[in-house]
PyMOL Python script that loads the backbone (N, CA, C, O; Angstrom):
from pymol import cmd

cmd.read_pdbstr("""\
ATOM      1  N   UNK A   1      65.947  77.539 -66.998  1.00  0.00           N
ATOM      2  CA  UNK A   1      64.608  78.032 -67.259  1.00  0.00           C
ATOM      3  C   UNK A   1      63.636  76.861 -67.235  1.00  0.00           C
ATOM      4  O   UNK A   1      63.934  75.775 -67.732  1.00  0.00           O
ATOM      5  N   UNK A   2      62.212  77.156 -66.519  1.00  0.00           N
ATOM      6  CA  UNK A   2      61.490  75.957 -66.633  1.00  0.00           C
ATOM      7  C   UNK A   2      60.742  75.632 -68.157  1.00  0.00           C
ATOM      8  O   UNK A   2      59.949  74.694 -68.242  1.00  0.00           O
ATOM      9  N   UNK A   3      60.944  76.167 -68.898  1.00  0.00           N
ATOM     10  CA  UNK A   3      60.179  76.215 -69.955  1.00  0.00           C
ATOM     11  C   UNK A   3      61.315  76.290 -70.965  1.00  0.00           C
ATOM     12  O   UNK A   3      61.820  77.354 -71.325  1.00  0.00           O
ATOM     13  N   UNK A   4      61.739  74.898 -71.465  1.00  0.00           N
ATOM     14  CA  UNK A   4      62.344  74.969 -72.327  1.00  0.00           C
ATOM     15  C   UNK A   4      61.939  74.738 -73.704  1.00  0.00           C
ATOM     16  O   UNK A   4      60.763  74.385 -73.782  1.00  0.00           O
ATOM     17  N   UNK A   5      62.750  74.858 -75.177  1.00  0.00           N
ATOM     18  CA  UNK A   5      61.747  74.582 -76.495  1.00  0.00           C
ATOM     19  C   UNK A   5      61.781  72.884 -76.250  1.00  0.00           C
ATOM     20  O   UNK A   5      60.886  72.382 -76.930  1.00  0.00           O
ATOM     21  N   UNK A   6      62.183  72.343 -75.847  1.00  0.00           N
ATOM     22  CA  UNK A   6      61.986  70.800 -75.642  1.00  0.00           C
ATOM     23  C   UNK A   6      60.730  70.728 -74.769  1.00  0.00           C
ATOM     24  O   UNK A   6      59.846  70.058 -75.303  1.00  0.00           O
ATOM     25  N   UNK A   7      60.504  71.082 -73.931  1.00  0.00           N
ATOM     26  CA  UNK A   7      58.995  71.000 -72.862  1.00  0.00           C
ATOM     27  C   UNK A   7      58.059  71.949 -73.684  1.00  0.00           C
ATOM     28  O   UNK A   7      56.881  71.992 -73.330  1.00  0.00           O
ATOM     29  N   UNK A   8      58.540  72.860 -74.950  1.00  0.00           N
ATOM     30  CA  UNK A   8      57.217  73.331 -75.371  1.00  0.00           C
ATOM     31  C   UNK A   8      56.823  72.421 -76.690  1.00  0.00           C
ATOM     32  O   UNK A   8      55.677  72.265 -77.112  1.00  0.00           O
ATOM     33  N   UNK A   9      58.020  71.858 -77.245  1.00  0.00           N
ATOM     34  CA  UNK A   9      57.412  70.635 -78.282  1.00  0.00           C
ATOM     35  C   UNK A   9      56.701  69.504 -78.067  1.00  0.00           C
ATOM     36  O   UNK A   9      55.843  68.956 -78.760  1.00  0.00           O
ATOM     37  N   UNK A  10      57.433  69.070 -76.423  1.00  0.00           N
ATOM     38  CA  UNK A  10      56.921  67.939 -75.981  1.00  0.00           C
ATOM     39  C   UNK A  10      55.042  68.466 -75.759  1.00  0.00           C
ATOM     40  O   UNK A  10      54.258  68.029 -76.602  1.00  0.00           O
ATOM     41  N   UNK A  11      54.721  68.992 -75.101  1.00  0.00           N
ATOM     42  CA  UNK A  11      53.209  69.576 -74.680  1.00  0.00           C
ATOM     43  C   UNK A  11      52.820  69.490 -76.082  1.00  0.00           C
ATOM     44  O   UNK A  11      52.170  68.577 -76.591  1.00  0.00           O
ATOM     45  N   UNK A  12      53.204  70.355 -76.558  1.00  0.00           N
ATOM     46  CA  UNK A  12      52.453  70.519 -78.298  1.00  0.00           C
ATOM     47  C   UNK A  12      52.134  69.219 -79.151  1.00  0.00           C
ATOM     48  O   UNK A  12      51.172  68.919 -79.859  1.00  0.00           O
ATOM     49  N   UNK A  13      53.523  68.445 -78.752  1.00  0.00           N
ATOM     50  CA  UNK A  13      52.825  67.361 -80.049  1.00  0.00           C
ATOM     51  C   UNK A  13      52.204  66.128 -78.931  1.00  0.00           C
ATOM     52  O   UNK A  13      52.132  64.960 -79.312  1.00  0.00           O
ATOM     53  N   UNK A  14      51.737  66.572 -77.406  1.00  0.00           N
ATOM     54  CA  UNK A  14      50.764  65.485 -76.969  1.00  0.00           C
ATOM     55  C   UNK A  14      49.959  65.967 -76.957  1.00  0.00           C
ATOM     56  O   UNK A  14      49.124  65.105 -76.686  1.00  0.00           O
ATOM     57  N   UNK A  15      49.446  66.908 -77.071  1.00  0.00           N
ATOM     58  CA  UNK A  15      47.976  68.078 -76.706  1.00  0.00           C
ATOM     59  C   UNK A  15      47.816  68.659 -77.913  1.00  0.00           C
ATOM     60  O   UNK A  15      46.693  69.160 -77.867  1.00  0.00           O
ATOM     61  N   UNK A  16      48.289  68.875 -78.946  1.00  0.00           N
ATOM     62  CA  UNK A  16      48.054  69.380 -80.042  1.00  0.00           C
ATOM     63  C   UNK A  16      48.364  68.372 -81.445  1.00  0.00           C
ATOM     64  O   UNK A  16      48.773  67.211 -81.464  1.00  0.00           O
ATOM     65  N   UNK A  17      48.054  69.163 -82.439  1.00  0.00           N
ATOM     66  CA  UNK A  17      48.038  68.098 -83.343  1.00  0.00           C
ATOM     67  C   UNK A  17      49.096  67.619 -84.245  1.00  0.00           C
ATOM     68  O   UNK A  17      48.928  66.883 -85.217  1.00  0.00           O
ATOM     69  N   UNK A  18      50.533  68.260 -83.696  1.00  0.00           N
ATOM     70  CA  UNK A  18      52.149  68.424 -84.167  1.00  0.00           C
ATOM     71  C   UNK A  18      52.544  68.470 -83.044  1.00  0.00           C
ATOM     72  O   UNK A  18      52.066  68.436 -81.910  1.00  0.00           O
ATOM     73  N   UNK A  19      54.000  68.597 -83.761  1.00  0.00           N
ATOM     74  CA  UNK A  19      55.072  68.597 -83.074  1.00  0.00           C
ATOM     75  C   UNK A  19      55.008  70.179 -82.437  1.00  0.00           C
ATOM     76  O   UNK A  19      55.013  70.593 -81.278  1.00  0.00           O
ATOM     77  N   UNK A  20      54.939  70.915 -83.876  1.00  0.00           N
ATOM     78  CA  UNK A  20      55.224  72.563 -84.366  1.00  0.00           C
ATOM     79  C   UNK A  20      53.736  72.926 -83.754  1.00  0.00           C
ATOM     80  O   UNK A  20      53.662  74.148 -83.629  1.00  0.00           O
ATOM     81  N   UNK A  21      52.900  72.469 -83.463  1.00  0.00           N
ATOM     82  CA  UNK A  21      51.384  73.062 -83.560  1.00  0.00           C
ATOM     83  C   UNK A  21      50.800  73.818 -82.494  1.00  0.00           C
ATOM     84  O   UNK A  21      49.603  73.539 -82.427  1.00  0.00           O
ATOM     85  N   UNK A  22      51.133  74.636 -81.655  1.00  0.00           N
ATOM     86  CA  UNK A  22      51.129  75.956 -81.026  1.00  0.00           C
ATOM     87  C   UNK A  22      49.666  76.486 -81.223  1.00  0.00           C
ATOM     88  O   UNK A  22      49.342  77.456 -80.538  1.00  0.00           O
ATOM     89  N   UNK A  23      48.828  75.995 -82.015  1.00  0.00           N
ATOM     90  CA  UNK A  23      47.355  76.725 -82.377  1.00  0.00           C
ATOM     91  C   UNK A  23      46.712  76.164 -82.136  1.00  0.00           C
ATOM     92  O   UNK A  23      45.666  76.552 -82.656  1.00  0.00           O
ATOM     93  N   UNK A  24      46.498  74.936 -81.327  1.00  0.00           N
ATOM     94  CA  UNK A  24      45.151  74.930 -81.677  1.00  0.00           C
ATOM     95  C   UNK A  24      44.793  74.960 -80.064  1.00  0.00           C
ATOM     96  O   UNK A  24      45.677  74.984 -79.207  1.00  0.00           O
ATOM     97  N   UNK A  25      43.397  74.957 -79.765  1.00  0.00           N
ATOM     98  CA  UNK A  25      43.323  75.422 -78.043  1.00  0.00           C
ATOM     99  C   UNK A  25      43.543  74.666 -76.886  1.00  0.00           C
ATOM    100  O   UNK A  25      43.847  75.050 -75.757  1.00  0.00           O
ATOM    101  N   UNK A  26      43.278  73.128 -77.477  1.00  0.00           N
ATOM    102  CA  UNK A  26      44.165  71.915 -76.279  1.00  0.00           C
ATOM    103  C   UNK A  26      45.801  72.541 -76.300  1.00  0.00           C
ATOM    104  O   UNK A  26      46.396  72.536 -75.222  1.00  0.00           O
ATOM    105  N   UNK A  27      46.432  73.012 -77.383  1.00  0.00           N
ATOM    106  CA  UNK A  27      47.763  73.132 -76.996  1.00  0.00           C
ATOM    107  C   UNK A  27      48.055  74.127 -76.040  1.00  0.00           C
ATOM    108  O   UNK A  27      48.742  73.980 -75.029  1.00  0.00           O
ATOM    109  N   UNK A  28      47.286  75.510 -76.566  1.00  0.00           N
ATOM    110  CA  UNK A  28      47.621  76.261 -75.810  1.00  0.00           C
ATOM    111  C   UNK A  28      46.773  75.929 -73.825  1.00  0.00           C
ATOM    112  O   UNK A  28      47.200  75.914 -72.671  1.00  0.00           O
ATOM    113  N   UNK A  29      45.917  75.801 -74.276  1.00  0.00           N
ATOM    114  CA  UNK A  29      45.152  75.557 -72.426  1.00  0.00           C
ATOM    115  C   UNK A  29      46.354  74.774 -71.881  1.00  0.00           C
ATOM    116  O   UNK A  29      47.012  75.293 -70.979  1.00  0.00           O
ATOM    117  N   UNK A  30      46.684  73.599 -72.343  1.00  0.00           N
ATOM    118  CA  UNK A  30      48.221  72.582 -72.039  1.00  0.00           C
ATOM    119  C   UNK A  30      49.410  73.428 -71.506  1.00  0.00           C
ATOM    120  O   UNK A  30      49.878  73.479 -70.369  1.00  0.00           O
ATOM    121  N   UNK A  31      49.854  74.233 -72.916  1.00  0.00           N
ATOM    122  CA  UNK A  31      50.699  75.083 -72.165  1.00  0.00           C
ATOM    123  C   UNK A  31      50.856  76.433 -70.927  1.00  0.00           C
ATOM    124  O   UNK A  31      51.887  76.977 -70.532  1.00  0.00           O
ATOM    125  N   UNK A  32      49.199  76.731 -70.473  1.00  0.00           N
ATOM    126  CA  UNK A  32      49.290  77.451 -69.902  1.00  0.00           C
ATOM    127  C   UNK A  32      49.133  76.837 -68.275  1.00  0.00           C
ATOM    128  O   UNK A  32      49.716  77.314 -67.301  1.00  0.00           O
ATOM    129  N   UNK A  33      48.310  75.806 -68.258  1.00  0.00           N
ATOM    130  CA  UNK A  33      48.557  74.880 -67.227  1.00  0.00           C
ATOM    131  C   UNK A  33      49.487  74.510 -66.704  1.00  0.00           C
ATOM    132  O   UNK A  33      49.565  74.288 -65.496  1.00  0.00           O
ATOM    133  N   UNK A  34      50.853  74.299 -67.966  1.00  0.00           N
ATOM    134  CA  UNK A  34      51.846  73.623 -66.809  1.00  0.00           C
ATOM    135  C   UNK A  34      52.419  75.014 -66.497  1.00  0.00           C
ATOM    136  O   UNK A  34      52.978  75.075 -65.402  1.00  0.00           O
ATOM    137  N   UNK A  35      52.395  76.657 -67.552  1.00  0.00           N
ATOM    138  CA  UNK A  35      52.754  77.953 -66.434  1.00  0.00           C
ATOM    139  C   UNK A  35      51.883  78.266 -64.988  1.00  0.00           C
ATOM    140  O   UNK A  35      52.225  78.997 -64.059  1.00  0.00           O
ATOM    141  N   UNK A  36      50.734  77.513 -65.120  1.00  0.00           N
ATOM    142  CA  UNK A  36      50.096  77.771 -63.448  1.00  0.00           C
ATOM    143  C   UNK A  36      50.538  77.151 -62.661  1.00  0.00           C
ATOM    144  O   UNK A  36      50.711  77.412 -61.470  1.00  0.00           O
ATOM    145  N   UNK A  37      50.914  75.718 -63.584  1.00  0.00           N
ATOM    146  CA  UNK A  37      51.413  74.924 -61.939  1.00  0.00           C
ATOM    147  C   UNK A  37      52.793  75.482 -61.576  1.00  0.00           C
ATOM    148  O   UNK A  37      53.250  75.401 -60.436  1.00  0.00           O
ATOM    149  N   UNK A  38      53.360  75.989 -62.491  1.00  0.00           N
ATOM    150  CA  UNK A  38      54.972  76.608 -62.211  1.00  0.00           C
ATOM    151  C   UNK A  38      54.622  77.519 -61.323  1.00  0.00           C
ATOM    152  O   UNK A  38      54.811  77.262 -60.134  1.00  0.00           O
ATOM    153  N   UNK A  39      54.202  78.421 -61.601  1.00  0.00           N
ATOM    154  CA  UNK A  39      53.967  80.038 -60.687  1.00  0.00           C
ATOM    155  C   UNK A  39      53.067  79.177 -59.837  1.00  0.00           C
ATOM    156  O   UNK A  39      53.177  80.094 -59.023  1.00  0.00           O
ATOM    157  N   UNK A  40      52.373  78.404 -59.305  1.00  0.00           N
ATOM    158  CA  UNK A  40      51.949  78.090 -58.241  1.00  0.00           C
ATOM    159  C   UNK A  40      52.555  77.715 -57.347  1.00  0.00           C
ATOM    160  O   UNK A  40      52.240  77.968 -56.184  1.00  0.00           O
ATOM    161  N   UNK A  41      53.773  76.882 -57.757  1.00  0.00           N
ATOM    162  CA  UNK A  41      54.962  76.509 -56.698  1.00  0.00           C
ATOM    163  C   UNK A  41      55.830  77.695 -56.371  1.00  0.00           C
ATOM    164  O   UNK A  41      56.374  77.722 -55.268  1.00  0.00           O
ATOM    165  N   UNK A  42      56.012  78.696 -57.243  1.00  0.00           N
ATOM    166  CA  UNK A  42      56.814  79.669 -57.045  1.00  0.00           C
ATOM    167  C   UNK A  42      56.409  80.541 -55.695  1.00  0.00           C
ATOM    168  O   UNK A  42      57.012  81.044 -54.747  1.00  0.00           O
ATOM    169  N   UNK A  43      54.515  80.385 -56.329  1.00  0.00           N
ATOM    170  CA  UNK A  43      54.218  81.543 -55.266  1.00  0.00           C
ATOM    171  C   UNK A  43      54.330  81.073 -53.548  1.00  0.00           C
ATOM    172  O   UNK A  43      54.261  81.821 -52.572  1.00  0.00           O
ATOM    173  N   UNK A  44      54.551  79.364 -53.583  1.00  0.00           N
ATOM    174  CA  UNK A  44      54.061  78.753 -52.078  1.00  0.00           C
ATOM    175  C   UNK A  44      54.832  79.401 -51.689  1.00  0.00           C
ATOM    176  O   UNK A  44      54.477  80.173 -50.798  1.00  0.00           O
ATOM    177  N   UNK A  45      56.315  79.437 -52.149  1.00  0.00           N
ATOM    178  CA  UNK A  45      57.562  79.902 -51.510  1.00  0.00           C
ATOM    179  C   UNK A  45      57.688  81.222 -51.273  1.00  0.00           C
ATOM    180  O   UNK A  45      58.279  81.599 -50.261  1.00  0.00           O
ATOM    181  N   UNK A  46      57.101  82.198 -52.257  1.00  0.00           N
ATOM    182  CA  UNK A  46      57.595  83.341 -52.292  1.00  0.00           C
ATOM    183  C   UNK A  46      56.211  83.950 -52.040  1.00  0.00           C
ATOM    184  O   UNK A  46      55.652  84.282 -53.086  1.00  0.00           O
ATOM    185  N   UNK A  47      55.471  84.195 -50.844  1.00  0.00           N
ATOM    186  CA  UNK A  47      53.973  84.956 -50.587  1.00  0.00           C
ATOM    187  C   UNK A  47      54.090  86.249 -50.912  1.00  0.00           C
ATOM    188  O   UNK A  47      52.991  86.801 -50.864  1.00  0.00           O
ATOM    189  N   UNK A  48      54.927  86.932 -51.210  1.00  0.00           N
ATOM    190  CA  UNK A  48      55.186  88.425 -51.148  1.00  0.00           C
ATOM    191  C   UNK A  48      55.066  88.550 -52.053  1.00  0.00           C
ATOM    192  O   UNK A  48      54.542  89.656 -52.183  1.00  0.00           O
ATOM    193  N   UNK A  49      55.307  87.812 -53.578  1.00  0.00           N
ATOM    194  CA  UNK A  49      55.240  88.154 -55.594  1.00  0.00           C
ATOM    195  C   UNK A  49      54.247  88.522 -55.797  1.00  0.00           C
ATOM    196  O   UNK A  49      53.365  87.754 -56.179  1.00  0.00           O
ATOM    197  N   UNK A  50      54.037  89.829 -55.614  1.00  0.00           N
ATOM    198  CA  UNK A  50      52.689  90.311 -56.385  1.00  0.00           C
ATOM    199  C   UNK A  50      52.600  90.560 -57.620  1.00  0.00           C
ATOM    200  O   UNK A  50      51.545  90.798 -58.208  1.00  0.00           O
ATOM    201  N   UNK A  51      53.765  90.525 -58.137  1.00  0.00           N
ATOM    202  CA  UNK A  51      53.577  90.518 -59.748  1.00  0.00           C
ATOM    203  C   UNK A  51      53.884  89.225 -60.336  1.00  0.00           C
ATOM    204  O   UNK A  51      54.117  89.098 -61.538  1.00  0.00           O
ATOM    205  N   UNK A  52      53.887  88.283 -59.522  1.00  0.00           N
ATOM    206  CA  UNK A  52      53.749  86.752 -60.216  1.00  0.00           C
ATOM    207  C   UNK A  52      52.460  86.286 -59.857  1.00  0.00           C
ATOM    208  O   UNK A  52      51.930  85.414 -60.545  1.00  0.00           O
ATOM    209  N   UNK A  53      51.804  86.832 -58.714  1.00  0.00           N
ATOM    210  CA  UNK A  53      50.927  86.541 -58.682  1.00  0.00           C
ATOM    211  C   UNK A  53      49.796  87.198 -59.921  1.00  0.00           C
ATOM    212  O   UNK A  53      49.355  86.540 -60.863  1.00  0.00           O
ATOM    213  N   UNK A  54      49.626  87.990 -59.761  1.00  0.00           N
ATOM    214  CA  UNK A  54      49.152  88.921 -60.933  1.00  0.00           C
ATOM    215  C   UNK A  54      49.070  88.346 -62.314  1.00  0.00           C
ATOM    216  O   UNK A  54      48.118  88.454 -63.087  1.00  0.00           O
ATOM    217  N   UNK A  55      50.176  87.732 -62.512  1.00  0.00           N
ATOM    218  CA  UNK A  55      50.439  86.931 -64.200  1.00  0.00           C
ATOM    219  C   UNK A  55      49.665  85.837 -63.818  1.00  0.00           C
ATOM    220  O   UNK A  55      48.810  85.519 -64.645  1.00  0.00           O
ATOM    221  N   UNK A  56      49.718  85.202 -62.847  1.00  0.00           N
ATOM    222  CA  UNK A  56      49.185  83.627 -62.667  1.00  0.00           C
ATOM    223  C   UNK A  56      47.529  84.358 -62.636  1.00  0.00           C
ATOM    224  O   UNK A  56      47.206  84.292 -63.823  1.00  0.00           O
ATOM    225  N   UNK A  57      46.612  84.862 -62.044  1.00  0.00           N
ATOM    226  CA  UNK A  57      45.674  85.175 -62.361  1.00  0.00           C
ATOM    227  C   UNK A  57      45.380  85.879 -63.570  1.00  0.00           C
ATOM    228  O   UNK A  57      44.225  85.816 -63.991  1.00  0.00           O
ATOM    229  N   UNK A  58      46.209  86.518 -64.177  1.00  0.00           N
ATOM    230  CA  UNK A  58      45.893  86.303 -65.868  1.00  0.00           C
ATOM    231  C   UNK A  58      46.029  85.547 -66.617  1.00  0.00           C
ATOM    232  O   UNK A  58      45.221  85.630 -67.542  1.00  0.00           O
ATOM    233  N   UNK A  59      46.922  84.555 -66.697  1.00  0.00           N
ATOM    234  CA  UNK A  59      46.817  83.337 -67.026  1.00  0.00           C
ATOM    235  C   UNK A  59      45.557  82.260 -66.792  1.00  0.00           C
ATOM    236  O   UNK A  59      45.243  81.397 -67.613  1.00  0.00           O
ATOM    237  N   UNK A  60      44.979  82.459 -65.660  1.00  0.00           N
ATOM    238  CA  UNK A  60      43.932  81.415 -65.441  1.00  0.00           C
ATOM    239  C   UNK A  60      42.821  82.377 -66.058  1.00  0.00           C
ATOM    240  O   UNK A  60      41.671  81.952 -66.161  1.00  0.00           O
ATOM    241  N   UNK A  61      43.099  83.470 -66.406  1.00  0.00           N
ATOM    242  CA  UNK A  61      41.878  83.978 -67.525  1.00  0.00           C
ATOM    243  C   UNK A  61      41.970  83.585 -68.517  1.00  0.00           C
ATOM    244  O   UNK A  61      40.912  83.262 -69.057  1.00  0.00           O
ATOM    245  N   UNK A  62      42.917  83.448 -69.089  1.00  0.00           N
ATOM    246  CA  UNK A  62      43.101  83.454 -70.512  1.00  0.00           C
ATOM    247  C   UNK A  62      42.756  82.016 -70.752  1.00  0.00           C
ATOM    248  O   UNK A  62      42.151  81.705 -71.778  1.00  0.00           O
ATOM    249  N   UNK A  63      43.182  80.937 -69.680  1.00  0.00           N
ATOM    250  CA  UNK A  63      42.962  79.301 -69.509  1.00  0.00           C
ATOM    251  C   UNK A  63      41.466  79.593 -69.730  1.00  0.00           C
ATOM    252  O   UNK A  63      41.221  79.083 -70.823  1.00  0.00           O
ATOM    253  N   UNK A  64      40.498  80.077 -69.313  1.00  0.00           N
ATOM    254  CA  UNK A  64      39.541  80.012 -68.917  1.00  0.00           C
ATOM    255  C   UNK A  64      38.530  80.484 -69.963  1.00  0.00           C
ATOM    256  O   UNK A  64      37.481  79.892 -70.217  1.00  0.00           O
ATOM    257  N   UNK A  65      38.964  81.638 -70.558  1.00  0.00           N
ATOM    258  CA  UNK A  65      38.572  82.023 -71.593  1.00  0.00           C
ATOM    259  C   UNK A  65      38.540  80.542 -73.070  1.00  0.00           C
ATOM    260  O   UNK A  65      37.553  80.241 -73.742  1.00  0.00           O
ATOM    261  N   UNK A  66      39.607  80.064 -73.139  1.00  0.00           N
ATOM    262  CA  UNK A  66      39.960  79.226 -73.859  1.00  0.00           C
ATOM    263  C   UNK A  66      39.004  78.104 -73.725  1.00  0.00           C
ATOM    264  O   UNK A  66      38.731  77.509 -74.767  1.00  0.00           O
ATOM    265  N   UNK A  67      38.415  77.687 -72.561  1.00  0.00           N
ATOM    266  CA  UNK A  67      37.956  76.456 -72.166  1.00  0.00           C
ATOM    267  C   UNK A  67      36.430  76.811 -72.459  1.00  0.00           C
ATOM    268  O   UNK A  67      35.620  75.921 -72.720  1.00  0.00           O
ATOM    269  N   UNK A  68      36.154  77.876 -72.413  1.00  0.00           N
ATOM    270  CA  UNK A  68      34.977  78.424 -72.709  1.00  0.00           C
ATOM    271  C   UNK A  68      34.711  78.479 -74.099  1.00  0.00           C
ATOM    272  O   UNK A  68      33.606  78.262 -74.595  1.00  0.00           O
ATOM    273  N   UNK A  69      35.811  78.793 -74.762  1.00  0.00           N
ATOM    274  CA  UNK A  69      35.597  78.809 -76.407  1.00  0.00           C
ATOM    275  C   UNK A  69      35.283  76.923 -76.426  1.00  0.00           C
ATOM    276  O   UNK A  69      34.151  76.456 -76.544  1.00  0.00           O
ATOM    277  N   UNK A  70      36.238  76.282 -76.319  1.00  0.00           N
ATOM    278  CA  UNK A  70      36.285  74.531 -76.692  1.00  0.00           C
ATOM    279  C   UNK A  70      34.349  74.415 -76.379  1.00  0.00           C
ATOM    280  O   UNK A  70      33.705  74.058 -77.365  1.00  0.00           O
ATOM    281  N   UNK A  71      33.633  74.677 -75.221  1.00  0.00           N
ATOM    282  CA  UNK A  71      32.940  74.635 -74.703  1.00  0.00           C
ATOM    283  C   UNK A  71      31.501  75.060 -75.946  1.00  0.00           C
ATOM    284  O   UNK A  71      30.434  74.546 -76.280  1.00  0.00           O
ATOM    285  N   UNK A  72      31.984  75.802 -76.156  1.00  0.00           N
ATOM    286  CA  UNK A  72      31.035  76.606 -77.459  1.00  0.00           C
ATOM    287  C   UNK A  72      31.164  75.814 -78.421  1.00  0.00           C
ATOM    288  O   UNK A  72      30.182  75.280 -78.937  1.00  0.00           O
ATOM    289  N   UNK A  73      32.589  75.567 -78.891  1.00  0.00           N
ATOM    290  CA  UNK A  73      32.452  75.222 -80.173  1.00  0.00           C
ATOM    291  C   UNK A  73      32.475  73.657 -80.552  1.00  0.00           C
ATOM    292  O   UNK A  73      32.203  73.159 -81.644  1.00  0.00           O
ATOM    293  N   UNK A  74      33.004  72.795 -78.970  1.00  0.00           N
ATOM    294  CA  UNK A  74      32.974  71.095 -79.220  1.00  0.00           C
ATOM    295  C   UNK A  74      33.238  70.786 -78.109  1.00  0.00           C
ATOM    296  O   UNK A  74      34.382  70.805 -77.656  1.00  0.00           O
ATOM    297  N   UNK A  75      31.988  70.370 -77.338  1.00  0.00           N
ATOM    298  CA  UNK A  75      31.854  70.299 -76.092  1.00  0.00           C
ATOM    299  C   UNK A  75      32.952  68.203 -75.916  1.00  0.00           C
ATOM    300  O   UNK A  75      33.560  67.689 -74.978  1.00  0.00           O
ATOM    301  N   UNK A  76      32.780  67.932 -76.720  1.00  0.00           N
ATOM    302  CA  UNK A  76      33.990  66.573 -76.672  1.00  0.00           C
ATOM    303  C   UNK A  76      35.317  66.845 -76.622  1.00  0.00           C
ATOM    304  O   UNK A  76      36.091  66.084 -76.042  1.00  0.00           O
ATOM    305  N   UNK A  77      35.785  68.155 -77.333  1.00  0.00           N
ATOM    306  CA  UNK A  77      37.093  68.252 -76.817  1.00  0.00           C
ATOM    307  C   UNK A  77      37.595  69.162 -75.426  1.00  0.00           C
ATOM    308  O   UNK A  77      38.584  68.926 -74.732  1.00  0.00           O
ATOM    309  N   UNK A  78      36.775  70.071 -75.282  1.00  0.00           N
ATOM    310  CA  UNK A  78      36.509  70.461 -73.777  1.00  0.00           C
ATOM    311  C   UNK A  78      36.459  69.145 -73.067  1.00  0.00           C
ATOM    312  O   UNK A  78      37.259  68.941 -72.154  1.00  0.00           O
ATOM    313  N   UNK A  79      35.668  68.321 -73.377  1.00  0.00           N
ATOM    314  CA  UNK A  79      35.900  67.431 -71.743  1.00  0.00           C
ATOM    315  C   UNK A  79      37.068  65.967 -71.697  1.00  0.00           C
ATOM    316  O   UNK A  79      37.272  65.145 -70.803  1.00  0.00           O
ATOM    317  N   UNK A  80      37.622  66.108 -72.977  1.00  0.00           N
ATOM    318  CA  UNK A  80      38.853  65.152 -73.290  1.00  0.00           C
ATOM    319  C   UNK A  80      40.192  66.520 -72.476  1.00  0.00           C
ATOM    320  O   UNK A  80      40.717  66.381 -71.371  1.00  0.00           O
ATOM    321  N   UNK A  81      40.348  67.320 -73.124  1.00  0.00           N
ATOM    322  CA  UNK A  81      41.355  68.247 -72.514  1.00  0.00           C
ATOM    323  C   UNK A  81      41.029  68.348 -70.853  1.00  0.00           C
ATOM    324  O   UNK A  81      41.996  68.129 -70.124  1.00  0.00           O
ATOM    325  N   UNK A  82      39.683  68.676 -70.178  1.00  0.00           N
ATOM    326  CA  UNK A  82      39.772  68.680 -69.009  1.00  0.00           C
ATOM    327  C   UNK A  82      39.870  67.236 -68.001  1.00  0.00           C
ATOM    328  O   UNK A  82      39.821  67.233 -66.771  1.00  0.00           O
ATOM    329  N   UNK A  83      40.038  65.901 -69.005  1.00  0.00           N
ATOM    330  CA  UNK A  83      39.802  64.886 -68.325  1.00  0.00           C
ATOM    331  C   UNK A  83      41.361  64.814 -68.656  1.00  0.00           C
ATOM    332  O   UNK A  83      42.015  64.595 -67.636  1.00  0.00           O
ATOM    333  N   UNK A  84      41.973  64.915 -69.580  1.00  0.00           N
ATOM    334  CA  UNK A  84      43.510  64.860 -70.028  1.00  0.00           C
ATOM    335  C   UNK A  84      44.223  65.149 -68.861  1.00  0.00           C
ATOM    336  O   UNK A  84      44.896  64.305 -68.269  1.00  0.00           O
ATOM    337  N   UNK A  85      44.018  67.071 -68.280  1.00  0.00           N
ATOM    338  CA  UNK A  85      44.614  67.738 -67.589  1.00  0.00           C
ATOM    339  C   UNK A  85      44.671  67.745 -66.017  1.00  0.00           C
ATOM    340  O   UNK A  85      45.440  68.249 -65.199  1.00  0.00           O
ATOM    341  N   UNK A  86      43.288  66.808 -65.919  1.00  0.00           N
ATOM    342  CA  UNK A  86      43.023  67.134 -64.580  1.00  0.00           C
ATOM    343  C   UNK A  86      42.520  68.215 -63.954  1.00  0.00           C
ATOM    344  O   UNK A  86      42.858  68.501 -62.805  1.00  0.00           O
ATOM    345  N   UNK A  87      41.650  68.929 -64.660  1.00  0.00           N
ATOM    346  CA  UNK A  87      41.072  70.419 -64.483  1.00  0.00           C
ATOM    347  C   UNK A  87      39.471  69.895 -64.504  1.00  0.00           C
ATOM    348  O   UNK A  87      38.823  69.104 -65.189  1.00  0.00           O
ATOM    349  N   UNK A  88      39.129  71.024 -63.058  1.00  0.00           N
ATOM    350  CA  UNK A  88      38.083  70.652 -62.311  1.00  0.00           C
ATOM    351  C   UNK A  88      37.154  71.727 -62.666  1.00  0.00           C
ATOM    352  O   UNK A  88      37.628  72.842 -62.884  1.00  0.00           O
ATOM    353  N   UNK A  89      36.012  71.555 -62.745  1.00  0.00           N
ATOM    354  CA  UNK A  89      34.886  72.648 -62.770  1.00  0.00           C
ATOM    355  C   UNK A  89      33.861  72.501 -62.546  1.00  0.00           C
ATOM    356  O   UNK A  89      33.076  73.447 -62.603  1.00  0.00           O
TER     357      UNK A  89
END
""", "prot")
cmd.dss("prot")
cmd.show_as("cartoon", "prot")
cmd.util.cbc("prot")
cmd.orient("prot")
C-alpha cells in the first residue's frame, strides 16, 4: 500500500505540529498532496480510471478548500505550506 502509518506519521510530524497531529490544515493539505501525486501517476498509466479520477478531483477540492481557509485565517501559513509543497497558484 502506498500509504503506510509510517508515511502518515512521517508527513504529520513535518507539516504538522506532532508526530500524532492529523488536525491541523498544513497536515492535512500535506497529506492530501502526496494522495494527488499518487493518483496522478496512477492515472498516467491507467487513462480509462474514471473513478480514480473522480477521487483525485475531489481531493484537489478539498486541497483547495483547505488552502482557502489558511488564506482567510493566516495568510503566512498559506504561503509557508505552499512554498513547503511546491503548490502553484
Amino acid at each position: 500500500m502506498y500509504l503506510t502509518k509510517e508515511i502518515k506519521e512521517e508527513i504529520f510530524a513535518k507539516h504538522g505540529k506532532g508526530k500524532n497531529d492529523s488536525g491541523t490544515a498544513e497536515a492535512q493539505i500535506a497529506l492530501f498532496t502526496h494522495r494527488i501525486n499518487h493518483l496522478t501517476e496512477h492515472l498516467k498509466n491507467n487513462r480509462k480510471d474514471y473513478n480514480t479520477e473522480r477521487s483525485l478531483v475531489k481531493l484537489v477540492g478539498k486541497r483547495r478548500a483547505l488552502l482557502d481557509y489558511l488564506t482567510k485565517k493566516d495568510i503566512l501559513r498559506y504561503r509557508a505550506i505552499v512554498k513547503e509543497l511546491g503548490l502553484r497558484k
